[in-house]
LUMNUVO-423740 format. One record per residue: residue in one letter; x negated, y, z negated of N, C-alpha, C in turn. Coordinates in Angstrom, 1 decimal. Layout:
SITE  type  n_east  n_north  n_up  ca_east  ca_north  ca_up  c_east  c_north  c_up
SITE  A  X  Y  Z  X  Y  Z  X  Y  Z
...
***
This chain:
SITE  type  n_east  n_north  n_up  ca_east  ca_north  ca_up  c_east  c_north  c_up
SITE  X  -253.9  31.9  -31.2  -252.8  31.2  -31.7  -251.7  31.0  -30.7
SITE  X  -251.5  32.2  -30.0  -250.1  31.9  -28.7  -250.7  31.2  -28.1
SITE  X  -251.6  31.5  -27.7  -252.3  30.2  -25.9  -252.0  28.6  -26.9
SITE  X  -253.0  28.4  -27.9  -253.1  27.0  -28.3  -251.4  26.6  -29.1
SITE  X  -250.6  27.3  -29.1  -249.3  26.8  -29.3  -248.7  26.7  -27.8
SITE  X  -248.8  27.4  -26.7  -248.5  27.0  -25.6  -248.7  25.5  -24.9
SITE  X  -250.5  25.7  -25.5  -251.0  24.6  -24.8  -250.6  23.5  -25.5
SITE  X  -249.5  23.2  -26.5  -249.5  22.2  -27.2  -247.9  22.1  -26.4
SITE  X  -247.3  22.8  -26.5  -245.7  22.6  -25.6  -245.9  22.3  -24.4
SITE  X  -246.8  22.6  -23.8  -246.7  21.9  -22.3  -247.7  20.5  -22.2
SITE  X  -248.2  20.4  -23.2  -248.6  19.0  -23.4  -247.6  17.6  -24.1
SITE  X  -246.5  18.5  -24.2  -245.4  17.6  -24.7  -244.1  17.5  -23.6
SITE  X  -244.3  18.1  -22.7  -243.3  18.4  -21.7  -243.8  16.9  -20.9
SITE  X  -244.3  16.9  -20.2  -244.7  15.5  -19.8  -244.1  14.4  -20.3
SITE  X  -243.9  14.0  -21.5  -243.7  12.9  -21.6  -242.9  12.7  -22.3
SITE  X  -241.8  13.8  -22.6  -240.3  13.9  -22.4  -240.0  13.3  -21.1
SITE  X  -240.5  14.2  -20.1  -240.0  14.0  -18.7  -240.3  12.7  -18.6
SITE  X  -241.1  12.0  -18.7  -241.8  10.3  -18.5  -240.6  9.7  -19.0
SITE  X  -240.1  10.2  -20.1  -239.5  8.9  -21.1  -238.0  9.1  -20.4
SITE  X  -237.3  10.5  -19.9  -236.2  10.8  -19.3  -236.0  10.2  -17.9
SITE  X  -237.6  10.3  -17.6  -237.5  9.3  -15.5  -237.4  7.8  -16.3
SITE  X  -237.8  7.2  -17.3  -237.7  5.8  -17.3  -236.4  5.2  -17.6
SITE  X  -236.1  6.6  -18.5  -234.4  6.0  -18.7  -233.4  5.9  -17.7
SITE  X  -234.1  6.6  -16.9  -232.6  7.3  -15.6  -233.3  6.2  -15.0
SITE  X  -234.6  5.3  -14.8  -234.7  4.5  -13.3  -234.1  3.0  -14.0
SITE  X  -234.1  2.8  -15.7  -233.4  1.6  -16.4  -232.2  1.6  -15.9
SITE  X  -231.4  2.5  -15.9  -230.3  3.1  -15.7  -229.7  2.8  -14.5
SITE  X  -230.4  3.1  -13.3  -230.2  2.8  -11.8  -230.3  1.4  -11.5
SITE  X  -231.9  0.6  -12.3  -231.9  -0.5  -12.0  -230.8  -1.2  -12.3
SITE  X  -230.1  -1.2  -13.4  -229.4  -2.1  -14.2  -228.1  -1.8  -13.3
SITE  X  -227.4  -1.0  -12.7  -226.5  -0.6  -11.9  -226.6  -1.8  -10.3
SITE  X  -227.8  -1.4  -10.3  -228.4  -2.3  -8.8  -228.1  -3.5  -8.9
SITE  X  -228.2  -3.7  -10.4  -228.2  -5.5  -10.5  -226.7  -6.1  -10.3
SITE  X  -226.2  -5.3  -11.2  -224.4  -4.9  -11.3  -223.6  -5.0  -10.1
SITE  X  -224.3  -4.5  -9.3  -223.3  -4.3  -7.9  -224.0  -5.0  -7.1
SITE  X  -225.0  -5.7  -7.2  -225.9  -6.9  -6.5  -224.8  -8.2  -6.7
SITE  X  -225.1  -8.0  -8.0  -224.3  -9.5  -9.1  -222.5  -9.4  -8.3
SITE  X  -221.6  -8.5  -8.3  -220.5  -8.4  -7.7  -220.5  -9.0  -6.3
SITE  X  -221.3  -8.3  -5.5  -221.1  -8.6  -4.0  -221.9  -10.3  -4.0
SITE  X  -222.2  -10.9  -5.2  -222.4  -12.0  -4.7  -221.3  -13.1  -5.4
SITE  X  -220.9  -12.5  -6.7  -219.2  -13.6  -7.3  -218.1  -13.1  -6.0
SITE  X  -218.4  -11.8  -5.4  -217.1  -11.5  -4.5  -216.9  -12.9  -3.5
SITE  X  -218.1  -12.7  -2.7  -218.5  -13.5  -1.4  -218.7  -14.8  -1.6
SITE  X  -219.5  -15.2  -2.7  -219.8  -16.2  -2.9  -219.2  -17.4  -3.9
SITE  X  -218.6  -16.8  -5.1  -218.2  -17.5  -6.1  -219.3  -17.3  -7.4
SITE  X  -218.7  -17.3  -8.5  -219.7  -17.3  -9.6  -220.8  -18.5  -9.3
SITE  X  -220.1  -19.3  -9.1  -221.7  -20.1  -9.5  -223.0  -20.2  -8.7
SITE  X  -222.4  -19.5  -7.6  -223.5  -18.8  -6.6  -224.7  -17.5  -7.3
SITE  X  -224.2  -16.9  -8.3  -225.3  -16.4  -9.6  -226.3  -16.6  -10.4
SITE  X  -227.0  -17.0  -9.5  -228.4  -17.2  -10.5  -229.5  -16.2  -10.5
SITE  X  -230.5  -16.6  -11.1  -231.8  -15.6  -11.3  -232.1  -15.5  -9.7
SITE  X  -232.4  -16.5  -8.7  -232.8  -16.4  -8.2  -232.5  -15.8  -6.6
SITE  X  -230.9  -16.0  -6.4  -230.0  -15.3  -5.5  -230.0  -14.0  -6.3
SITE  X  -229.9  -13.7  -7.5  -229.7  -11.7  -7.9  -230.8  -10.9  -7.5
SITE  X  -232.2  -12.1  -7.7  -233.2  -11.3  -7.4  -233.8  -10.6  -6.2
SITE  X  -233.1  -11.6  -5.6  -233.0  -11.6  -3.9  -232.2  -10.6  -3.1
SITE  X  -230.9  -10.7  -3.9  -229.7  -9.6  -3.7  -229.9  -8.0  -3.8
SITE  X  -230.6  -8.2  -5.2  -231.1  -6.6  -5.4  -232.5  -6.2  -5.0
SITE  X  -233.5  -7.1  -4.9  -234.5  -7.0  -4.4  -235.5  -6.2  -5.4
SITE  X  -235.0  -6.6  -6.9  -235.7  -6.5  -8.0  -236.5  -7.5  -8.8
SITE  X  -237.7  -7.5  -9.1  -238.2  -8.3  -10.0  -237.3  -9.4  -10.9
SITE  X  -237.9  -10.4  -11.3  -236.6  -11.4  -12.1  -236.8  -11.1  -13.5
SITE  X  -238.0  -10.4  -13.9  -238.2  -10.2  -15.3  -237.5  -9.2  -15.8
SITE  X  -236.9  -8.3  -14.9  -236.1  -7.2  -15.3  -234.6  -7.8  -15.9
SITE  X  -234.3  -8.5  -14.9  -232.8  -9.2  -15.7  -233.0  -9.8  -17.0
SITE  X  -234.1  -10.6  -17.4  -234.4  -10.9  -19.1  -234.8  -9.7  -19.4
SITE  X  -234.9  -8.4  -19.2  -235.3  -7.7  -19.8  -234.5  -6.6  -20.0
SITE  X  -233.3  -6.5  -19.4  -232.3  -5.7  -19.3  -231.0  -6.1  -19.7
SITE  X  -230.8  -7.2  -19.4  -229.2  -8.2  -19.6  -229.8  -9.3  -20.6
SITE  X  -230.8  -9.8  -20.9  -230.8  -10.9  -21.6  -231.1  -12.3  -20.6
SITE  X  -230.1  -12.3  -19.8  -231.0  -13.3  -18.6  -229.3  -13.5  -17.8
SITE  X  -229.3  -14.4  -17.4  -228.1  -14.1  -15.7  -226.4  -14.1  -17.2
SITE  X  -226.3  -14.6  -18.1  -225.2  -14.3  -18.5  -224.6  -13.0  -18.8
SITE  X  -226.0  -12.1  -19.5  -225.8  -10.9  -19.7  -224.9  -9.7  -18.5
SITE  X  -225.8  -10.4  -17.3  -225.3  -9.9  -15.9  -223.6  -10.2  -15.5
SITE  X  -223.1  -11.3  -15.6  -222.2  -11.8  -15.8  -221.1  -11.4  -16.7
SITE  X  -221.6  -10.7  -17.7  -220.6  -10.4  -18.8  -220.1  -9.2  -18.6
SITE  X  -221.5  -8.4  -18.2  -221.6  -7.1  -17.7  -220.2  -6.6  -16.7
SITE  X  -220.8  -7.4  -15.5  -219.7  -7.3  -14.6  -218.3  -7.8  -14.5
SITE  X  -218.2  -9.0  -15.5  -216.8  -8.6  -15.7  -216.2  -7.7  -16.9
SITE  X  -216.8  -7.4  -17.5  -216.3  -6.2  -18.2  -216.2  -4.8  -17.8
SITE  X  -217.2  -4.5  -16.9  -216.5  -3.0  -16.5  -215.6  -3.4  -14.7
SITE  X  -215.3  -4.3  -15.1  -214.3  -5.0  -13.4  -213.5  -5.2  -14.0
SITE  X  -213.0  -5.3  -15.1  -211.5  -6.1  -15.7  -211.0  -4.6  -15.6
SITE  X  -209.5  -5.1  -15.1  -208.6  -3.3  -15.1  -207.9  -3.3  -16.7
SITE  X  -208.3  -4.5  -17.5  -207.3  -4.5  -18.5  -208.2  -3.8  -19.7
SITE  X  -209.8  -4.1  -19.4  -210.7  -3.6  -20.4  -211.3  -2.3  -20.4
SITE  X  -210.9  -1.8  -18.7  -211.2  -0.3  -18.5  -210.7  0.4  -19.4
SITE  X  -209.4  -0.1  -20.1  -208.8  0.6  -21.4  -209.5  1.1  -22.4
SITE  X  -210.3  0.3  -22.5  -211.1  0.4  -24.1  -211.5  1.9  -24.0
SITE  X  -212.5  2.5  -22.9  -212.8  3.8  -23.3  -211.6  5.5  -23.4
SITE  X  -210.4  4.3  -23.2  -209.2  5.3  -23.5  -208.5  5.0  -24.4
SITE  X  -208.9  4.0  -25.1  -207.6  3.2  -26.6  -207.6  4.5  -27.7
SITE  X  -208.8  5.6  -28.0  -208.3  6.5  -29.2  -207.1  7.3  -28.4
SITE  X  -207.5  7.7  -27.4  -206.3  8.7  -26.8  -205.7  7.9  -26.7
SITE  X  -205.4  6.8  -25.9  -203.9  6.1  -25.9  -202.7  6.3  -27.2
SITE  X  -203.8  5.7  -28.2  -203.5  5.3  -29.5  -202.4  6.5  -30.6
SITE  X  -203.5  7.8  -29.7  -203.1  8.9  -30.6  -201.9  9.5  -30.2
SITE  X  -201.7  9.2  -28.8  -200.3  10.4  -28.7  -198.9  9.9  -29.2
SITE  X  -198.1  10.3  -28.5  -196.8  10.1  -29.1  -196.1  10.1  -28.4
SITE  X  -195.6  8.4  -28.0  -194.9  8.2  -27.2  -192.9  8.3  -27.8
SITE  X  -192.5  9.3  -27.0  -191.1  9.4  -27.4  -190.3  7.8  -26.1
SITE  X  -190.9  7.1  -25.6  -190.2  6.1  -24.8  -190.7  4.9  -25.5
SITE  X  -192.0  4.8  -26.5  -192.0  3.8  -26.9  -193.2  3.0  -26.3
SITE  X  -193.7  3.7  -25.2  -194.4  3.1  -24.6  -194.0  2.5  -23.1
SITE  X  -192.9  3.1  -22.9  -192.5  2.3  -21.5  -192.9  2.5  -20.9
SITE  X  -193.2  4.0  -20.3  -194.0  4.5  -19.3  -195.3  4.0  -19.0
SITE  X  -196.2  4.0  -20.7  -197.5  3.4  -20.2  -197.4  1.7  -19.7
SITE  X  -196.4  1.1  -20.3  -196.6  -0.6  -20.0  -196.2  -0.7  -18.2
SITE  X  -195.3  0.2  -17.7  -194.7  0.3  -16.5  -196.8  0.5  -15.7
SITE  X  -197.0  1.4  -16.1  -198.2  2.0  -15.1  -199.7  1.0  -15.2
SITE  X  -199.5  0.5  -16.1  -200.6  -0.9  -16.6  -200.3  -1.8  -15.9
SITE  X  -198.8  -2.2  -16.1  -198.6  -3.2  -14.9  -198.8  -3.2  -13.6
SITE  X  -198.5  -2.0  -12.8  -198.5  -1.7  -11.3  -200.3  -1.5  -11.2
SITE  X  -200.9  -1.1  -12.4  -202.3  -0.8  -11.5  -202.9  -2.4  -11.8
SITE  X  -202.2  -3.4  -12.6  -203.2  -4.6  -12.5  -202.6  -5.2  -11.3
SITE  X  -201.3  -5.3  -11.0  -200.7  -5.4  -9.4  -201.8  -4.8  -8.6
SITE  X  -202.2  -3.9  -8.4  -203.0  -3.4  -7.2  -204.0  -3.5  -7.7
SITE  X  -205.1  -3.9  -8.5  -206.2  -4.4  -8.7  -206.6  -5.6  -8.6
SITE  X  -205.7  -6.3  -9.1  -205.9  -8.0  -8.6  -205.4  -8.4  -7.1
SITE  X  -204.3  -7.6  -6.7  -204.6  -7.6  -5.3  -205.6  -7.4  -4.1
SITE  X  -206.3  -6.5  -4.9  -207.2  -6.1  -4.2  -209.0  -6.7  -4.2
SITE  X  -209.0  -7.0  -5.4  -210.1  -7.5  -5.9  -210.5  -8.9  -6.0
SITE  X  -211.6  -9.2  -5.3  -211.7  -10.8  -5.0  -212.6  -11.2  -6.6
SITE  X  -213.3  -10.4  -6.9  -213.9  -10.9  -7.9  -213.1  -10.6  -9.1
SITE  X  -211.8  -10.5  -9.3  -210.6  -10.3  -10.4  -210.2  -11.9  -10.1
SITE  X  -210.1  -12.4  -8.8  -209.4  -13.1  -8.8  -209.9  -14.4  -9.1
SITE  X  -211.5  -14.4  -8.3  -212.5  -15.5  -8.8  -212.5  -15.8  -10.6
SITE  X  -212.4  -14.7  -11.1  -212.6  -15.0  -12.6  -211.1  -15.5  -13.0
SITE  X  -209.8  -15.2  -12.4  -208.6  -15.3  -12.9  -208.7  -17.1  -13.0
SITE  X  -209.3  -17.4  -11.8  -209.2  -18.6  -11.1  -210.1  -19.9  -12.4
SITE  X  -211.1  -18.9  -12.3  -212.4  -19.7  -12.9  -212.1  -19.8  -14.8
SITE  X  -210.9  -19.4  -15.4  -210.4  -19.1  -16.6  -209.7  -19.8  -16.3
SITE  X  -209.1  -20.5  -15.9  -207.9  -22.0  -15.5  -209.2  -23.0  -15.4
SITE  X  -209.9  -23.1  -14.9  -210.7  -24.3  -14.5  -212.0  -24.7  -15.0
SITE  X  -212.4  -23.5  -15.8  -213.9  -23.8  -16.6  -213.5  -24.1  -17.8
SITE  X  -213.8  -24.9  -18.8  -213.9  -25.5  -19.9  -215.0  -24.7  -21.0
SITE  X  -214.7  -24.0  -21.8  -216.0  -24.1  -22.9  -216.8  -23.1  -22.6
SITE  X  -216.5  -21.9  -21.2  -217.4  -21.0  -20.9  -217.6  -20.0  -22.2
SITE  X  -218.2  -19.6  -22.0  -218.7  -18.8  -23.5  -218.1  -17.3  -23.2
SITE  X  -218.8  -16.8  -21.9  -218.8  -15.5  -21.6  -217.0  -15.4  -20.6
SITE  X  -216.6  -16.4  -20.1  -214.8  -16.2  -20.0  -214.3  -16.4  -21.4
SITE  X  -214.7  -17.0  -22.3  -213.8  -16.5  -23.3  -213.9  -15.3  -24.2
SITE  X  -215.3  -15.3  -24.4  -215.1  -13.6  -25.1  -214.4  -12.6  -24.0
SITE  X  -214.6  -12.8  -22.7  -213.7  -11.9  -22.2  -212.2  -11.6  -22.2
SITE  X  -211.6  -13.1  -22.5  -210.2  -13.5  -23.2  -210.0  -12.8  -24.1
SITE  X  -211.1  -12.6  -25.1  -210.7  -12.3  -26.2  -210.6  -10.9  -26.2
SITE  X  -211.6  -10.2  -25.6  -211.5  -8.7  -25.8  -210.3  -8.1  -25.0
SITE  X  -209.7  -9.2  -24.0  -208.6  -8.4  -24.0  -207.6  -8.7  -24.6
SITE  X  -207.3  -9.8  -25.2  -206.2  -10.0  -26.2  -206.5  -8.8  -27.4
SITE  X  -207.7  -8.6  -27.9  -207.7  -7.3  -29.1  -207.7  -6.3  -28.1
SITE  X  -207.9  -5.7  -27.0  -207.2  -4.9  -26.9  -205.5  -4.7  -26.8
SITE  X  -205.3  -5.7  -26.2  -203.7  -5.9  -26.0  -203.1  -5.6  -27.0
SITE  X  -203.5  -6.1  -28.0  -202.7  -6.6  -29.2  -202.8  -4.8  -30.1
SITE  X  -204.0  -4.0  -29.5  -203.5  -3.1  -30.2  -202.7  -1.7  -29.9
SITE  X  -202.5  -2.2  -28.4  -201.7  -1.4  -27.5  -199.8  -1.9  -27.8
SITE  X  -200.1  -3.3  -28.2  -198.9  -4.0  -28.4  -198.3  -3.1  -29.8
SITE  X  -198.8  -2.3  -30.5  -198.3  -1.4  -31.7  -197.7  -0.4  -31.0
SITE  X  -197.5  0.1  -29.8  -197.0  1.6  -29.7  -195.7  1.2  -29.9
SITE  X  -195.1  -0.3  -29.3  -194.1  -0.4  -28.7  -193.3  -1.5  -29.6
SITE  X  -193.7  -2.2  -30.4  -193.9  -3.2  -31.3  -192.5  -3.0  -31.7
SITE  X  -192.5  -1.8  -33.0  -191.8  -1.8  -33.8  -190.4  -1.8  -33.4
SITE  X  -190.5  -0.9  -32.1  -188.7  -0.9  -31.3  -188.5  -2.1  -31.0
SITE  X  -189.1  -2.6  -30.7  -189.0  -4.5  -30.1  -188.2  -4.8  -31.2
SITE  X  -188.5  -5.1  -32.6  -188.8  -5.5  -33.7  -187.9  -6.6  -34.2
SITE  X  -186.3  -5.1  -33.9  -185.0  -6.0  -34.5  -184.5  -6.2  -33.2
SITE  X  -184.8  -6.6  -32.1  -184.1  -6.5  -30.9  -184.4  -8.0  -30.8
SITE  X  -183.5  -8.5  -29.7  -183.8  -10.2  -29.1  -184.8  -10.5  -28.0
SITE  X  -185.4  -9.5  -27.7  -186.2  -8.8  -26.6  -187.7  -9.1  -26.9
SITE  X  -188.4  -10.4  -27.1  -190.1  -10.5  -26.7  -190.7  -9.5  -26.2
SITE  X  -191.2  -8.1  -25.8  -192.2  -7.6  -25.1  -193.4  -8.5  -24.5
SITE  X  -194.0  -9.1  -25.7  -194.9  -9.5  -25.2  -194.9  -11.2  -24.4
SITE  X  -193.5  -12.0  -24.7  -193.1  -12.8  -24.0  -193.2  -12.0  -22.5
SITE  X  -192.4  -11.1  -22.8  -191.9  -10.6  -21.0  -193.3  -10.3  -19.8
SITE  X  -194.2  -9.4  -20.7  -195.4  -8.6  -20.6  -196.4  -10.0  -19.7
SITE  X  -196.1  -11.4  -20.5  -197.1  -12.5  -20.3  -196.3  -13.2  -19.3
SITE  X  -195.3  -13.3  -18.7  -194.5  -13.8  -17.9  -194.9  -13.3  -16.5
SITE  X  -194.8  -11.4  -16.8  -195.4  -11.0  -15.8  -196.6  -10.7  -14.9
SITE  X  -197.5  -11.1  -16.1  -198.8  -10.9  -15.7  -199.3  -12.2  -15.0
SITE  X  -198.6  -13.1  -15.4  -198.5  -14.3  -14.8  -198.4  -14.4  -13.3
SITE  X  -196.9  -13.9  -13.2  -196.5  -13.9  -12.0  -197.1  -13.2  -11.0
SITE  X  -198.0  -12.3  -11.1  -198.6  -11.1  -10.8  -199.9  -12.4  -10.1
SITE  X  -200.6  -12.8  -11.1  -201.6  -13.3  -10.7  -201.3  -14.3  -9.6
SITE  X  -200.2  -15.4  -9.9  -199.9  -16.5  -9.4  -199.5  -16.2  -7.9
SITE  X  -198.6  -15.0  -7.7  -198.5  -14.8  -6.0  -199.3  -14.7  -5.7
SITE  X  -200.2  -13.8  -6.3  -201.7  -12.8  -5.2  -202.2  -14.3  -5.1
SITE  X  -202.9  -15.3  -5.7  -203.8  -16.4  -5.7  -202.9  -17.3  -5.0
SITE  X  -201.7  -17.6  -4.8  -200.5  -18.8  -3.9  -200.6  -18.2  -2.4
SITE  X  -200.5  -16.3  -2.2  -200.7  -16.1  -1.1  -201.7  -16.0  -0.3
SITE  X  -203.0  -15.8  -1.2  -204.4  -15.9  -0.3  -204.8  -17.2  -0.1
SITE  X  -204.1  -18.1  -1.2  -205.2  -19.7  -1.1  -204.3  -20.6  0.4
SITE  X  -202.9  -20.4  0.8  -202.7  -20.6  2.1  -201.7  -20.3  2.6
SITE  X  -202.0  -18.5  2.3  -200.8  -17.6  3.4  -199.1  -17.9  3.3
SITE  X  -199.0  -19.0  2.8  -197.6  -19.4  2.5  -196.8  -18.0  1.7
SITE  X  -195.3  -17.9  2.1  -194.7  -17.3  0.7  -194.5  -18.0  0.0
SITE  X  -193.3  -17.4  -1.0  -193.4  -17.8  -2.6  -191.5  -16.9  -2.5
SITE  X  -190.7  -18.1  -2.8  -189.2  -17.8  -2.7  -188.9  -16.6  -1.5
SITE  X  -189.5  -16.9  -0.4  -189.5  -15.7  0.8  -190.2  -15.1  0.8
SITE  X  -190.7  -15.0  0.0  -192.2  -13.5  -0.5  -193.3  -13.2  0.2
SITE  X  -193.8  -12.2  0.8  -195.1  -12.4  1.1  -195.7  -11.2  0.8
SITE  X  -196.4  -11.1  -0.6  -196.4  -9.4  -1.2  -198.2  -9.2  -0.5
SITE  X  -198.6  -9.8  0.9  -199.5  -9.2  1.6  -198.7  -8.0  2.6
SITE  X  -197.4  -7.9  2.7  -196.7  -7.3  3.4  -196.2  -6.4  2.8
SITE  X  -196.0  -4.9  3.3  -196.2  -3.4  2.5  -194.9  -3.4  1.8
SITE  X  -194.0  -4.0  2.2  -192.5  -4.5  1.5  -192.3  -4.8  0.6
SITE  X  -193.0  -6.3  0.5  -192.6  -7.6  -0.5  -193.6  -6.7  -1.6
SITE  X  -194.6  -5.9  -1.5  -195.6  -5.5  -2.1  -195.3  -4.3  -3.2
SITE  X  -194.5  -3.5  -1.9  -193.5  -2.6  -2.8  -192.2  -2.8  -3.6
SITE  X  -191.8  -3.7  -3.2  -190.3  -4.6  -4.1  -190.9  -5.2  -5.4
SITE  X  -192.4  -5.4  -5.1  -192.8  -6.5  -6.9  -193.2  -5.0  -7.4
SITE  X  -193.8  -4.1  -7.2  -193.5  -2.8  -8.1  -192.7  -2.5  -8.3
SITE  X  -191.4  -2.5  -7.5  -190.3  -1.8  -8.1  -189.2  -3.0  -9.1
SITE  X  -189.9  -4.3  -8.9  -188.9  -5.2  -10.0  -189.8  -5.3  -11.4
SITE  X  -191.1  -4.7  -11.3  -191.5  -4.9  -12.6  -191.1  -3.9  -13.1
SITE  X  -191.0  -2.4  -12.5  -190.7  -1.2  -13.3  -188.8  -1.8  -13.8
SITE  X  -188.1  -2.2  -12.8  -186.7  -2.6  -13.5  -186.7  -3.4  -14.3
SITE  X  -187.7  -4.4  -14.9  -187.8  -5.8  -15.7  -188.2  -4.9  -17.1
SITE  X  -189.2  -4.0  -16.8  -189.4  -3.4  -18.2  -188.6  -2.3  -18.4
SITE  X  -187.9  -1.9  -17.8  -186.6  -0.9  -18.2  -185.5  -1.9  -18.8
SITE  X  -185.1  -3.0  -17.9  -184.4  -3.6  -18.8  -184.4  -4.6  -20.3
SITE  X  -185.7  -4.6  -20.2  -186.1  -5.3  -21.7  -186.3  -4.0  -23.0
SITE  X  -186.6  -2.3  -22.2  -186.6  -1.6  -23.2  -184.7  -1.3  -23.6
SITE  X  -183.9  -1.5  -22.4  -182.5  -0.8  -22.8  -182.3  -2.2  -23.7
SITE  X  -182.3  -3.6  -23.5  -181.8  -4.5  -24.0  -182.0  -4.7  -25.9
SITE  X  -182.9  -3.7  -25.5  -183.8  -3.8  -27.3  -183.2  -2.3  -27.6
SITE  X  -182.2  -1.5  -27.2  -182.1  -0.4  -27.8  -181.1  0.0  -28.8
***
């Protein structure tokens, strides 16, 4: 009885392990594809993304992308969603959601702002999509990505909402003004080096002064509302 119940658990150990190596190499491949798919919207531009340059890039089979993403949009959706710094949120919105902000939220909208400041500055494929959401028509996969961050937004926009409420103070006017402006130097200064009212926030200065006037823009819209 012990031996032939042994011999029956080590005949199942295999192919555990089989089904655990297949998941971990889905798992790598699909990452390969991911960081293949980036370094070619970085360098190249989205529409340089096809089946046929990813396949090339990653140096994987083409059936794996219909078989893993659905086919080059899936890839595309993929990577701009774990690249967006606004949608990195989502696997933090219960804890956001839950604590208890005695400012209202200032603090967190102050540190949201400054890290999409240094992400979009930094990031060429943040900016290729910022670019390509002005200029594409009808994309399917730029607008669900619109959308999921407006529902996120919108439910981050409750911490702070209600203080707004009776005040003359838009949050989310102010919030969309700046994100604006955020985008519009980084893309005015890279597309031809020019400044922007003296500005040149490629310079450790101008770079540090737009941090320090967003944190004063949203201090003064929270005192103005208080």
């Amino acid at each position: 009885m012990k031996n032939r119940n042994s011999q029956r658990d080590t005949s199942k150990k295999p192919k555990k392990g089989r089904k655990l190596k297949q998941t971990r190499n889905k798992n790598l491949t699909m990452e390969l594809f991911r960081e293949a798919a980036k370094r070619i919207v970085s360098h190249k531009g989205v529409s340089a993304l096809r089946i046929n340059s990813l396949q090339k890039e990653a140096g994987k089979s083409k059936s794996l992308i219909y078989s893993y993403f659905g086919g080059i949009s899936g890839v595309l959706r993929e990577v701009l969603e774990t690249n967006d710094v606004w949608l990195s949120y989502y696997s933090k919105l219960r804890e956001i959601l839950s604590k208890r902000y005695d400012d209202h939220g200032k603090d967190l909208v102050i540190t949201m702002l400054k890290q999409h400041l240094h992400k979009f500055s930094d990031d060429k494929l943040a900016q290729e999509v910022s670019l390509l959401e002005l200029t594409s028509k009808d994309d399917t996969v730029l607008k669900e990505l619109s959308e999921s961050r407006e529902f996120l937004g919108d439910r981050i926009f409750h911490i702070s909402e209600e203080y707004f409420s009776k005040g003359t103070v838009s949050i989310r006017m102010v919030l969309a003004l700046l994100i604006g402006g955020i985008n519009y130097m980084v893309l005015h200064a890279n597309s031809n080096g020019s400044t922007l009212c003296g500005l040149n926030i490629h310079t450790s200065s101008d770079f540090d002064l737009m941090g320090k006037t967003l944190e004063q823009i949203i201090s003064w819209a929270y005192e103005k509302s208080a």
